[in-house]
matplotlib code that plots the C-alpha trace (Angstrom):
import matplotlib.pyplot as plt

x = [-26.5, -26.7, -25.8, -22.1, -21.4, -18.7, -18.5, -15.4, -17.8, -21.7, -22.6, -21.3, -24.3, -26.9, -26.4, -27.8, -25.1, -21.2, -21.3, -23.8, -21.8, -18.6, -20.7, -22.0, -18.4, -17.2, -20.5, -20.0, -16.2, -16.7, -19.7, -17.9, -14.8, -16.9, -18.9, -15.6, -14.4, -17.2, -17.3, -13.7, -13.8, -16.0, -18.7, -22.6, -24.8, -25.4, -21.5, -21.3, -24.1, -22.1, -19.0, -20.5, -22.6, -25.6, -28.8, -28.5, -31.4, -28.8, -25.8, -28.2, -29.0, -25.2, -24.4, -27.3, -25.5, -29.0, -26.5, -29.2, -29.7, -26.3, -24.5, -20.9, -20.7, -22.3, -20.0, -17.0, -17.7, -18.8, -15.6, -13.4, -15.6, -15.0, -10.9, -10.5, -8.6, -10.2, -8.1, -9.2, -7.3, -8.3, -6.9, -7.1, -10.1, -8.7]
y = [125.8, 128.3, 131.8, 131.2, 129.1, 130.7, 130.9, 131.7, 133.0, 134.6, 131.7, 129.5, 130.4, 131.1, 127.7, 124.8, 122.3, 123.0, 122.4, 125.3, 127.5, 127.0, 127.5, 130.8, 132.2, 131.3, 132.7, 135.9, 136.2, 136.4, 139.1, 141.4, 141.6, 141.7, 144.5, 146.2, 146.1, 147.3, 150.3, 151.0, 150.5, 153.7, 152.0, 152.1, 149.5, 149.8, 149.4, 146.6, 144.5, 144.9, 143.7, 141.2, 139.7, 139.8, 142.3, 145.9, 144.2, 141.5, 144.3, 145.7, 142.5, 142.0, 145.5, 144.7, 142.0, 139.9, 136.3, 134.0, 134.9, 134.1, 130.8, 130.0, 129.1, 132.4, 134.9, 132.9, 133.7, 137.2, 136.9, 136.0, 138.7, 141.6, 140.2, 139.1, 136.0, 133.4, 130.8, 128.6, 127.7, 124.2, 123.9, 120.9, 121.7, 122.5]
z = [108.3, 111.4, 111.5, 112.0, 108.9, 106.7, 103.1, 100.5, 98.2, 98.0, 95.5, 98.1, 100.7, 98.3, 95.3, 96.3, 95.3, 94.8, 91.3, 90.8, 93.0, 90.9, 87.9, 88.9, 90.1, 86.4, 85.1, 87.4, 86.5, 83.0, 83.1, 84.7, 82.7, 79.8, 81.8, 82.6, 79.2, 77.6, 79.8, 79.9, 75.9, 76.1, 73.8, 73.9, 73.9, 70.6, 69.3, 72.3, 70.8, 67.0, 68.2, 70.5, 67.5, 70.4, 70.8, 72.3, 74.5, 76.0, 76.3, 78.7, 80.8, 80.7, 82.0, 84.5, 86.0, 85.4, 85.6, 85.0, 81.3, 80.3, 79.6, 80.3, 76.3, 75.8, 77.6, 76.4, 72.6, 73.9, 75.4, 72.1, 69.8, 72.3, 71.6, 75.2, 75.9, 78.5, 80.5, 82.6, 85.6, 87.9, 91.2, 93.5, 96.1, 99.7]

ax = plt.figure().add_subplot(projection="3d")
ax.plot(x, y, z, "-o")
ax.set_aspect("equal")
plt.show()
């Protein structure tokens, strides 16, 4: 990789391994529209966690963006308790 290589994503250049990149935008994707509808939902961390069915203590990491400590299977049934509907979309690889 030199200082001219190009990148469609951040998780491109910094994840070892395409499969770990495309995990990590999926990952990303779904902690910030859980994020963004927490926050425009107006509720604390402490109503978040209830309706979540998760621990004040892992609203915060969520709103902290801290990506590691979350599972894809983890923000989808986040996902589904906060009533948010999750598709997922596969497109053939340019």
């Amino acid at each position: 990789m030199t200082n001219t290589d190009r990148f469609t994503s951040v998780w491109d250049a910094i994840e070892d391994t395409p499969e770990e990149a495309a995990n990590m935008k999926v990952r990303s994707q779904l902690m910030m529209q859980l994020k963004s509808h927490i926050t425009n939902s107006g509720l604390s961390q402490a109503d978040a966690a209830k309706v979540l069915g998760i621990t004040q203590p892992r609203v915060s990491d969520l709103m902290r963006g801290k990506i590691n400590l979350f599972a894809i299977d983890a923000l989808v049934n986040m996902a589904d308790k906060a009533g948010l509907h999750v598709e997922l979309q596969l497109l053939d690889a340019a």
